[in-house]
C-alpha positions in Angstrom: 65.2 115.2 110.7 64.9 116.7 107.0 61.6 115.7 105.3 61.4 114.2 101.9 59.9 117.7 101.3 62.8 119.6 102.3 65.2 117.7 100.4 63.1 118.3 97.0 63.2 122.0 97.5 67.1 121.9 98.6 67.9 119.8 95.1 66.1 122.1 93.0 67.4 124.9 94.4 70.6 123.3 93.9 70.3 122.3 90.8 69.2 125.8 89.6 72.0 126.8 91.2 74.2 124.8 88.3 72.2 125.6 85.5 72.3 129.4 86.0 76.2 128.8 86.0 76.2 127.2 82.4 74.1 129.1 81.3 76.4 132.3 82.1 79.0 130.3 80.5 77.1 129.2 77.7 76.0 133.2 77.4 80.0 133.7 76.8 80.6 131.0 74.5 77.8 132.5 72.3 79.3 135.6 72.0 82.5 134.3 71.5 80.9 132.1 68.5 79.1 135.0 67.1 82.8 136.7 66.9 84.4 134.1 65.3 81.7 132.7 62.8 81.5 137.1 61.5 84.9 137.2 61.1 85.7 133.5 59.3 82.9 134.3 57.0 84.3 137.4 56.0 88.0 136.3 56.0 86.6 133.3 53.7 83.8 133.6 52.1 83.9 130.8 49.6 84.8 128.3 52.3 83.7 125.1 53.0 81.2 125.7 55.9 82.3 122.2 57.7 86.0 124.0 56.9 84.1 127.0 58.8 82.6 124.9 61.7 86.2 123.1 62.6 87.9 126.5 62.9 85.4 127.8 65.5 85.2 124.8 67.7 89.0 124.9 67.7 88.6 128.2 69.3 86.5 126.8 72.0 88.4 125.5 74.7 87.2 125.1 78.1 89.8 123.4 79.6 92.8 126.3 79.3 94.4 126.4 82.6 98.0 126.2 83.5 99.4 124.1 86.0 99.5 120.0 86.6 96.1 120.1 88.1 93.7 123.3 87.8 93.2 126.0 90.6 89.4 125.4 90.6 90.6 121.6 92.0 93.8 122.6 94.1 92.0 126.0 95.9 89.3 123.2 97.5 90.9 120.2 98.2 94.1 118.9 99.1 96.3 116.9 96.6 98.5 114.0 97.8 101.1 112.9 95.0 102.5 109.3 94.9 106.1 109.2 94.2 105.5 108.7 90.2 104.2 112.4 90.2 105.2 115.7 91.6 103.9 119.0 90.9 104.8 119.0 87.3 105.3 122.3 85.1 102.5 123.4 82.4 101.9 122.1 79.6 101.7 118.7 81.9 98.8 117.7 83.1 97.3 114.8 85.3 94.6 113.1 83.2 92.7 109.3 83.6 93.2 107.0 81.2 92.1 103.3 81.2 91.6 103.8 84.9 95.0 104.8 85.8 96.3 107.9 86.6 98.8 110.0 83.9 100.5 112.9 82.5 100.1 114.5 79.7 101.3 117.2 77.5 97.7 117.9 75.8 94.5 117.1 77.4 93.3 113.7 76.3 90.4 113.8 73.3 87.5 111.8 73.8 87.4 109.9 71.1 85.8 106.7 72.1 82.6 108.0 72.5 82.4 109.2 68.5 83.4 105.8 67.5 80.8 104.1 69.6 77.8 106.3 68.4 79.2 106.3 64.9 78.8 102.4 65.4 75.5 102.4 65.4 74.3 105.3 62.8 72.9 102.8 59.9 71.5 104.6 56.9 67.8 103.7 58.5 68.8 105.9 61.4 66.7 109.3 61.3 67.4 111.0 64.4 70.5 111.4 66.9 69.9 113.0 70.0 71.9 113.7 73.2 69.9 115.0 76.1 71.7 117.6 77.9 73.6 118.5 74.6 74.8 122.1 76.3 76.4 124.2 73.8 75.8 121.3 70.6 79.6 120.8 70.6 78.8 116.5 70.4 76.1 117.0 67.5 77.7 119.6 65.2 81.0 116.9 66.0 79.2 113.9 64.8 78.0 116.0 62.2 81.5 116.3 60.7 82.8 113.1 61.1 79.5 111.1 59.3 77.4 113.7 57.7 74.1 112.3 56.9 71.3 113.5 54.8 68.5 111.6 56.4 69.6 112.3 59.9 68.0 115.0 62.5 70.0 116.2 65.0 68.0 116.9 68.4 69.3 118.8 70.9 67.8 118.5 74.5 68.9 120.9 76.7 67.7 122.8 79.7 70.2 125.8 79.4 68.6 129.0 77.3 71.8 129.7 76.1 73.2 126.3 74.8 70.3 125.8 72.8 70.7 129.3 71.4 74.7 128.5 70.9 73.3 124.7 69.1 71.4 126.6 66.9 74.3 129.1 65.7 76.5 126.6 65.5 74.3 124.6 63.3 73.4 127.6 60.9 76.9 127.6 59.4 75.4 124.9 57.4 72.6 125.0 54.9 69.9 122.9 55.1 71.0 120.2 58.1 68.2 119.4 60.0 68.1 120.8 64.1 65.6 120.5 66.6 66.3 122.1 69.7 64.0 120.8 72.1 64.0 122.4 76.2 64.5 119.4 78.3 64.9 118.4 81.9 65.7 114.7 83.4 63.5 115.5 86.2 60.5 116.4 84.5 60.9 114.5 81.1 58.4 114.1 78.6 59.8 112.1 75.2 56.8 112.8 73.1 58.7 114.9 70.9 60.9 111.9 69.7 57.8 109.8 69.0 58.2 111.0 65.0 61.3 109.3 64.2 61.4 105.7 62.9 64.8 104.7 64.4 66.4 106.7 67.1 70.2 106.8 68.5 70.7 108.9 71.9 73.3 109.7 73.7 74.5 111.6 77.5 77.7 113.2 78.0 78.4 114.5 81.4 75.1 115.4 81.5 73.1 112.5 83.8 75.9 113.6 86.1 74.3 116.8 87.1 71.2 114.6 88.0 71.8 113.2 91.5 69.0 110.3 91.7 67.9 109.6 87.9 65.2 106.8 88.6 63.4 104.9 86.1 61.0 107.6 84.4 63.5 108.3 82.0 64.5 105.2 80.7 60.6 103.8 80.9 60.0 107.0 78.8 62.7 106.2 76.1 61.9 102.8 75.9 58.6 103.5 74.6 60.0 105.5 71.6 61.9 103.9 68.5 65.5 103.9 70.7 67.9 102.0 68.2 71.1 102.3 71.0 72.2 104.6 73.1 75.3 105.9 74.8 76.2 107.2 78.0 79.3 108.6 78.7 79.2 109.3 82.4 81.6 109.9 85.4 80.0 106.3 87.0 82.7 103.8 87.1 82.7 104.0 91.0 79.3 103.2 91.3 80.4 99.5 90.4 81.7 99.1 93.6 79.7 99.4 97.2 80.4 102.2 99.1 81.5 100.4 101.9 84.3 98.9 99.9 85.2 102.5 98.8 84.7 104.2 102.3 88.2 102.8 104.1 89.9 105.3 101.4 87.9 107.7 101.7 87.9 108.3 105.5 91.6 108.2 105.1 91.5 111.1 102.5 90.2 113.3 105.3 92.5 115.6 106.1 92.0 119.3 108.1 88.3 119.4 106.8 89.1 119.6 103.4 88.6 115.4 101.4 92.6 115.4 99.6 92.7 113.3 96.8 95.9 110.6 96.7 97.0 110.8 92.7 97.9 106.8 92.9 96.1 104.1 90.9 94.5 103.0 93.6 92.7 105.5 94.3 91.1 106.4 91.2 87.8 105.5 92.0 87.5 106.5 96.1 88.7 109.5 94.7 85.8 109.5 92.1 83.0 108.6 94.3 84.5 111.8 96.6 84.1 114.2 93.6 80.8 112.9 93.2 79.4 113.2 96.6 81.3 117.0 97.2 79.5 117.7 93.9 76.3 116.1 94.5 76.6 114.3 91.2 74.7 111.3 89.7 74.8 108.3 92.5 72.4 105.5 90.5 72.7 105.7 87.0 75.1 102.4 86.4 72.1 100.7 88.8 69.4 101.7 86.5 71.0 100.2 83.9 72.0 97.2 85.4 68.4 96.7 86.6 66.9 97.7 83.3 69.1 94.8 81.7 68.0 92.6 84.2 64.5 93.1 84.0 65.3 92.2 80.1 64.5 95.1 78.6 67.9 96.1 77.4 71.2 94.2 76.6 74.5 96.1 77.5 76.9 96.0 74.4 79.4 98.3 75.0 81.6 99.0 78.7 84.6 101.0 79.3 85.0 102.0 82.8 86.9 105.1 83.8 88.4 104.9 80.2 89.6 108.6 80.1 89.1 111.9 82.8 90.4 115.5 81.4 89.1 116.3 85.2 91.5 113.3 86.9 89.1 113.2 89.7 86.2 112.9 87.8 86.6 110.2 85.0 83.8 109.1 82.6 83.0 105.9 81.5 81.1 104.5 78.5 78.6 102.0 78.2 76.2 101.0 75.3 73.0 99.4 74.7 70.4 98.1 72.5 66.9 97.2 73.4 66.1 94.1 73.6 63.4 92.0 72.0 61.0 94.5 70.5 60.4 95.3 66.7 61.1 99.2 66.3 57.3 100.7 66.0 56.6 102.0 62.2 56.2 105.8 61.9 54.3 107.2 59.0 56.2 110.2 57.6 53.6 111.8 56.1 
């Protein structure tokens, strides 16, 4: 029987494993950036920087694939199309939206989750942080869309490279304020956030790469000056038992390989499988159920399985606010 021992040393080398490949792929994004920021600066000169910073994150696309569903899903599991979908030609692709399965001519933007942390980003607001903010995409993004002078963005991030990319990205523009900050959910310390008066955070498929959060984390960030935070997570199937979910996913079994049935009903067994092949997040949405319980948080925002670029891996959004405690007062001096 494997020891508690074993396991640990398996999941970290795992989870190495994952973070050398981002940060390969962070590596190439930066030199990418590097290209494209040299050459828009020169092209324009007198340009807007924001101008500057849209035209090199519309350059970065990491979803370019052809085909209804990518090769990285098709070449390692089977696909099993209801009869609303058949193979259909590029640029269609199957996406999630609202927790049903459809197809699309451009992948699906996640707006929602903007909107949300926009929400909650009052001019009393002094820091905005995403933990496992990878190449800074989210921050520079909520940068553009409600620029504030009072606001530091912090960038936790475990990857060498994305905080390296964050901080390039971010130097298009004078005089914003970045921290980059190394970070790891299994060895978290939030002292570095103890500064700020009032605090918004925020995950985006990040907490997915973590396969059993517990509660250190969210102890830890409820002893700083959390306003709200976001999470916008692939954990809509953790609503459900996984006894309810299991009848579908035994019958997805098929020649060793899991196949995945594209038909609404199977959105989240599907889910759950993408998870467990992946060894992805399996108790986040219970931490945060038990965290409300325990009354130390109120839930204000939920939208399950509300949009997937990857169809078998849709996120969902939920919001909260602490509950019953007076933010503590900073001094700024």
């Amino acid at each position: 029987m494997e020891s508690i021992e074993d396991r640990k040393k398996f999941c970290e080398i795992q989870k190495q494993k994952k973070l050398h490949i981002y940060d390969k792929a962070w590596k190439e994004a930066l030199d990418q950036i590097k290209i494209n920021i040299d050459f828009l600066n020169k092209q324009f000169p007198l340009a807007d920087p924001k101008i500057i910073i849209g035209m090199v994150l519309d350059k970065i696309n990491f979803d370019e694939y052809e085909g209804f569903i990518p090769a990285w899903i098709t070449d390692h599991f089977v696909i099993d199309y209801d009869n609303r979908f058949n193979p259909t030609l590029f640029p269609y692709r199957l996406n999630v939206l609202n927790g049903k399965y459809v197809s699309v001519p451009i992948q699906l933007p996640n707006l929602l989750l903007f909107e949300i942390i926009s929400k909650y980003i009052d001019p009393e607001v002094d820091c905005l942080v995403e933990f496992g903010s990878g190449l800074g995409i989210n921050l520079i993004k909520m940068f553009l869309r409600s620029p504030n002078a009072n606001l530091c963005y912090v960038a936790c991030e475990p990857s060498e490279n994305g905080l390296i990319t964050t901080q390039k990205l971010f130097s298009i523009v004078p005089n914003i304020n970045l921290e980059i900050q190394y970070f790891d959910f299994n060895q978290n310390n939030l002292d570095f956030l103890k500064k700020f008066r009032k605090i918004v955070g925020f995950t985006c498929h990040a907490i997915e790469q973590v396969t059993i959060l517990g509660d250190t984390f969210y102890n830890q960030l409820l002893d700083t000056n959390i306003h709200a935070f976001i999470h916008c997570e692939p954990i809509g199937w953790q609503r459900l038992k996984i006894c309810d979910l299991l009848p579908n996913i035994y019958s997805t079994k098929s020649e060793n390989k899991f196949k995945f049935i594209v038909d609404d009903d199977y959105v989240l067994s599907n889910a759950a499988v993408w998870a467990s092949a992946s060894e992805y997040n399996m108790d986040l949405l219970a931490q945060i159920f038990n965290f409300e319980k325990r009354g130390e948080i109120e839930i204000t925002d939920i939208y399950y399985d509300f949009v997937g670029t990857n169809p078998f891996n849709p996120a969902s959004l939920i919001s909260w606010i602490p509950k019953n405690r007076n933010l503590k007062f900073v001094s700024k001096i």
